[in-house]
N, C-alpha and C positions, 0 to 999 in steps of 0.2 A: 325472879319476879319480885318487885317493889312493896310496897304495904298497899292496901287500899287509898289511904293519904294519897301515898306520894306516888301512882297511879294517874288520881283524880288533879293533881300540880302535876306532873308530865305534860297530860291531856289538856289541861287549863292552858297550858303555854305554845299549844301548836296553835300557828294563825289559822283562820277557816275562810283567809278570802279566797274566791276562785273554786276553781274544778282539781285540786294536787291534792289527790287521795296516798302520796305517796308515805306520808307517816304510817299507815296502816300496814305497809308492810311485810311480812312476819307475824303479822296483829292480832288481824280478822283473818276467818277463814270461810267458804260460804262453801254447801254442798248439795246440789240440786234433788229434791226428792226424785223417786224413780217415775212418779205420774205426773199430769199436764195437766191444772187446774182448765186451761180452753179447751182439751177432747173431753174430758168430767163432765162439765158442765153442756158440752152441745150436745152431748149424747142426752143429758135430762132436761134440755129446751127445745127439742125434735117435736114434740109432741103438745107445746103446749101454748096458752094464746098470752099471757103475760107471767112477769115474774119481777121480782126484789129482789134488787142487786146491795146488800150492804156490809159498809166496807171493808172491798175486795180492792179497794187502789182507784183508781179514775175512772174507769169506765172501759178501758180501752180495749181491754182483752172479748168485750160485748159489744159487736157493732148491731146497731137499730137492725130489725128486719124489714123488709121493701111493702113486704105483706105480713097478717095475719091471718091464722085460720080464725071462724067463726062458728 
């Protein structure tokens, strides 16, 4: 592995147009915790009539409910 420098000029010199994640390679490595941030959470939104979603990413993992209890 390189210096931090020359690292950071490696990385400066890959193009970033487009979707080719393919420099990464060997790179990164990604590894999924063992729980579901969506079952966590609907288990502690079962019961309740609003909540503060801050930021967790888009939104997406939270769809609107149809109703709420009152």
């Amino acid at each position: 592995m390189g210096t931090f420098e020359e690292l950071v000029a490696e990385g400066a010199a890959v193009p970033l147009e487009g979707w080719d994640f393919s420099w990464f390679e060997g790179r990164a490595t990604e590894e999924r915790p063992p729980w579901g941030y969506a079952s966590l959470i609907a288990v502690r939104l079962r019961d309740v009539t609003s909540a503060l979603d801050l930021q967790t990413g888009g939104g997406e993992v939270r769809r609107p409910r149809r109703s709420c209890r009152r």
